[in-house]
DRENSE-739864 format. One record per residue: residue number from 1; residue in one letter; x, y, z of N, C-alpha, C in turn. Coordinates in steps of 0.02 Angstrom, whole numbers. Example, Ala and Ser with C-alpha at 12.3 -4.5 7.8 and 13.67 -1.06 7.14 Angstrom:
2
(1, 'A', (660, -284, 390), (615, -225, 390), (660, -165, 390))
(2, 'S', (642, -112, 354), (684, -53, 357), (645, 2, 394))
This chain:
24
(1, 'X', (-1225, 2397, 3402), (-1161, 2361, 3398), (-1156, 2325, 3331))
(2, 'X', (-1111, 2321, 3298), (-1092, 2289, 3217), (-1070, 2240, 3238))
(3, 'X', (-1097, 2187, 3188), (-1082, 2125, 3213), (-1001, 2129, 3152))
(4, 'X', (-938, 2097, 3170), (-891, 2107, 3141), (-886, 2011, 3113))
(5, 'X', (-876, 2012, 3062), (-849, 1951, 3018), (-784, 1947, 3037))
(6, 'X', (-763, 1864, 3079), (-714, 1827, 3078), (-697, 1815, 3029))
(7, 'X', (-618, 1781, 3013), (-604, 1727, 2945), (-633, 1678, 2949))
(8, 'X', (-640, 1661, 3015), (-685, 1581, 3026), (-727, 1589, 2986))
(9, 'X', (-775, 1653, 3002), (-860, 1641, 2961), (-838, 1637, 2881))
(10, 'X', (-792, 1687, 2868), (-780, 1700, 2792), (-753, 1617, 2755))
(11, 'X', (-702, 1583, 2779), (-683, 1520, 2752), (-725, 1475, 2779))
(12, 'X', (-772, 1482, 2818), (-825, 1417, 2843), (-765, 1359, 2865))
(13, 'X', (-812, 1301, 2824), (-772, 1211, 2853), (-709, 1241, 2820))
(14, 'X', (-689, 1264, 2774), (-600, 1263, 2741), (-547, 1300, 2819))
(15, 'X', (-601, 1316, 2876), (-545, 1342, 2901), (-525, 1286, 2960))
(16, 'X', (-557, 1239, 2970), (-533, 1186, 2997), (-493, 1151, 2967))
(17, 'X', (-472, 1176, 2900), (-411, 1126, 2864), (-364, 1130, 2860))
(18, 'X', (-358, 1200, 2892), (-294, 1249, 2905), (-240, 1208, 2942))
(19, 'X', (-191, 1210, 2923), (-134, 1189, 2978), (-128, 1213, 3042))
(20, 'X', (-142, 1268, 3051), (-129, 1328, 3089), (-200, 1326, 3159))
(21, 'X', (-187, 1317, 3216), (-250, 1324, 3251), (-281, 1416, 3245))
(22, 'X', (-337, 1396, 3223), (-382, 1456, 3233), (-384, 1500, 3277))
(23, 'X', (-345, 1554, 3285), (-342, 1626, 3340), (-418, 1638, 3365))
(24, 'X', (-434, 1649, 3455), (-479, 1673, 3483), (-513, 1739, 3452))
């Protein structure tokens, strides 16, 4: 099984800065 890269992992902490809540 491939582990697949979120945006979460790719922007790290910057993606909690997002305006936008983070998609499941």
């Amino acid at each position: 099984m491939e582990h697949v890269i979120s945006m979460e992992e790719i922007l790290g902490p910057f993606w909690e800065l997002l305006p936008a809540p983070a998609p499941e």
